[in-house]
C-alpha positions in Angstrom: 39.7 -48.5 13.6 37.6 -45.7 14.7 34.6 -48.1 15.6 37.3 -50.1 17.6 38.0 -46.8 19.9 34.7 -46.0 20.4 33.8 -49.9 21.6 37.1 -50.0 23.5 35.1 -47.1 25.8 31.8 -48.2 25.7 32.5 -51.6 26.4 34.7 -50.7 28.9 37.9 -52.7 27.5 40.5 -50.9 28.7 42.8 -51.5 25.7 45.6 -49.2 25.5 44.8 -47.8 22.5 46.9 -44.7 22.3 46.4 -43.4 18.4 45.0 -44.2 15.3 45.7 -43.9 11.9 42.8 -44.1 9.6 43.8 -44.5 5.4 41.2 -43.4 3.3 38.4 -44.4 6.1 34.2 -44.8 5.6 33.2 -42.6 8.4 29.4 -42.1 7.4 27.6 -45.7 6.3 24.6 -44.1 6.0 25.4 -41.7 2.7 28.2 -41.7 0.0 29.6 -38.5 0.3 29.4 -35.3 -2.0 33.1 -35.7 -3.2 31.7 -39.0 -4.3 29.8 -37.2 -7.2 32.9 -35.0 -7.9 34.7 -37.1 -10.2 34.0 -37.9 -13.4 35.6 -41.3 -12.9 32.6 -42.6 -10.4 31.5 -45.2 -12.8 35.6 -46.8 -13.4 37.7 -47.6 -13.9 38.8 -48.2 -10.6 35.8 -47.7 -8.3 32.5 -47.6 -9.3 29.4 -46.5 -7.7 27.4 -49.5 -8.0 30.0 -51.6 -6.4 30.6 -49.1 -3.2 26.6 -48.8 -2.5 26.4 -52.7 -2.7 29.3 -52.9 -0.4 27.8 -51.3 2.1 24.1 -53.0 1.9 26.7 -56.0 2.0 27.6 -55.1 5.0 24.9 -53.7 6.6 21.9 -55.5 5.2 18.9 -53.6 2.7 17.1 -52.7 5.7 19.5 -52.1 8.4 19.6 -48.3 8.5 19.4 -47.9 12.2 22.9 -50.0 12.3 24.4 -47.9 10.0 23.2 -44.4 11.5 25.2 -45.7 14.7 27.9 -44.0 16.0 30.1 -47.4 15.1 29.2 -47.9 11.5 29.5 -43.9 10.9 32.0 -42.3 13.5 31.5 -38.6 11.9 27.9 -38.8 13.5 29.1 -38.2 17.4 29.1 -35.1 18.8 32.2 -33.3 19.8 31.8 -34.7 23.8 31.6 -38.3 22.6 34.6 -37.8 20.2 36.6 -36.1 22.9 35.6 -39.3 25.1 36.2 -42.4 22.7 38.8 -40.7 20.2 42.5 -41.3 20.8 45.0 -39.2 19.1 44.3 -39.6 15.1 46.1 -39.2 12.1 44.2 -39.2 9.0 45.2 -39.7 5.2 43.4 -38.8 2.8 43.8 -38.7 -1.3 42.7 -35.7 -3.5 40.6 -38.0 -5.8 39.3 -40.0 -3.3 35.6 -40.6 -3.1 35.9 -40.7 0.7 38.2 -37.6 1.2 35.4 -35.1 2.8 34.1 -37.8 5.2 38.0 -37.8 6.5 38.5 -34.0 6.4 35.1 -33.4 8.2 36.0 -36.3 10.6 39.4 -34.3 11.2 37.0 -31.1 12.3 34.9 -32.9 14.3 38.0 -34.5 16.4 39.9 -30.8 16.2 36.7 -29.0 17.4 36.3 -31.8 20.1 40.1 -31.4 21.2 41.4 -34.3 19.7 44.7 -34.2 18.5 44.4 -35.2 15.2 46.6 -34.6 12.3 45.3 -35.1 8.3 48.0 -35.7 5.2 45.9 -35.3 1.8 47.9 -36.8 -1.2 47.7 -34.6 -4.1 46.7 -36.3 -7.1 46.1 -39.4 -6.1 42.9 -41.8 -5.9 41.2 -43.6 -3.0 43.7 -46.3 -1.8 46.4 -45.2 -3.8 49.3 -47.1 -1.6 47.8 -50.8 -2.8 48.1 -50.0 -6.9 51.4 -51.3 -8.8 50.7 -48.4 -11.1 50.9 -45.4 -7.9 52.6 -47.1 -5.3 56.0 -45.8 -6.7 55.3 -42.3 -6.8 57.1 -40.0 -4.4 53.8 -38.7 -2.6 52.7 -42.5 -1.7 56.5 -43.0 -0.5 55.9 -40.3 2.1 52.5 -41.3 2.8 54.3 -44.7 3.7 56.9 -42.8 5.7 54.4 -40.6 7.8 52.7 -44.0 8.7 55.6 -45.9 9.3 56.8 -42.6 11.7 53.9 -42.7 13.6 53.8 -46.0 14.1 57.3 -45.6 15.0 56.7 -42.9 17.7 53.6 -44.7 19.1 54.9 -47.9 19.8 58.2 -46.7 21.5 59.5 -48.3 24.7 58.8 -45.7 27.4 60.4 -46.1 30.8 62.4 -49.2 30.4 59.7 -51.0 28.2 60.9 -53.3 25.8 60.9 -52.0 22.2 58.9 -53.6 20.4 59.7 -51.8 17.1 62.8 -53.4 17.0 61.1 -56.3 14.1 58.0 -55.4 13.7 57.7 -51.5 12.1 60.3 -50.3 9.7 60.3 -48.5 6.7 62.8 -49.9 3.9 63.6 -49.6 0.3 62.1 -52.4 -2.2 62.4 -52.6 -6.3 61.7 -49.2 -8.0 62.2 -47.1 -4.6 58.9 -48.0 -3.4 58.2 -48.5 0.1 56.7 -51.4 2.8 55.9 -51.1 6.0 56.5 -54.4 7.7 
């Protein structure tokens, strides 16, 4: 989403792009970050390292480092002027044991320092992607998590001066099986 911003301003799209919300995003393609060797779980059992670095020379290419030192493919390498120029307002989760959680904190800085509005939620205990697993997706901080979103998303897309509302369908937060929560 955050390379969508930035090409929505230099490609001069001109689509109303009024906020973000980035889950667990890659923000720097060329490097896995340092909270990446905090956790002693890096090898499994649900992510391991081999299979994020191939992921991204998937997507990239072997030799393709110029790509991925662009500000596109790793957003946390603009400077504060181009963030304050291409960033709409952000909100930013994050989860504890998440191999990606400083490259979303220090991508919160750089959009603070730049003054972005930009507001981060870090889910204690939890891993990387923690809404999408049967085994978390229950638990009372991924239900909030789910409600944050499906607020935001709520406040964002509200009519505004006799606008239809196009909420009315489309974003709402209810109750499924086991008190979990979907946004549809």
């Amino acid at each position: 989403m955050a390379a969508v911003s930035i090409l929505n301003h230099q490609r001069s799209l001109h689509l109303p792009i009024t906020h973000q919300i980035l889950l667990h995003p890659l923000l720097d393609a060329t490097s896995l970050s340092s909270t990446f060797s905090q956790f002693i779980f890096q090898d499994g059992p649900v992510v391991a390292s081999g299979l994020i670095a191939e992921g991204i020379d998937d997507y990239f290419g072997l030799d393709n480092i110029k790509d991925r030192s662009s500000i596109t493919a790793s957003p946390i390498l603009m400077i504060p002027k181009q963030a304050k120029e291409y960033m709409p307002s952000t909100t930013i989760i994050t989860a504890q044991a998440d191999w990606l959680r400083d490259q979303g904190q220090n991508f919160a800085k750089l959009l603070q320092t730049a003054g972005v509005e930009c507001g981060v939620l870090q889910a204690v205990a939890c891993v990387h992607d923690c809404e999408v697993f049967n085994v978390s997706r229950t638990s009372p901080t991924v239900e909030l998590i789910m409600l944050a979103v499906a607020g935001r998303l709520r406040e964002v897309l509200a009519p505004r001066n006799g606008e239809a509302d196009i909420t009315a369908g489309l974003v709402k937060a209810k109750k499924r099986r086991r008190g979990s929560l979907a946004v549809c």
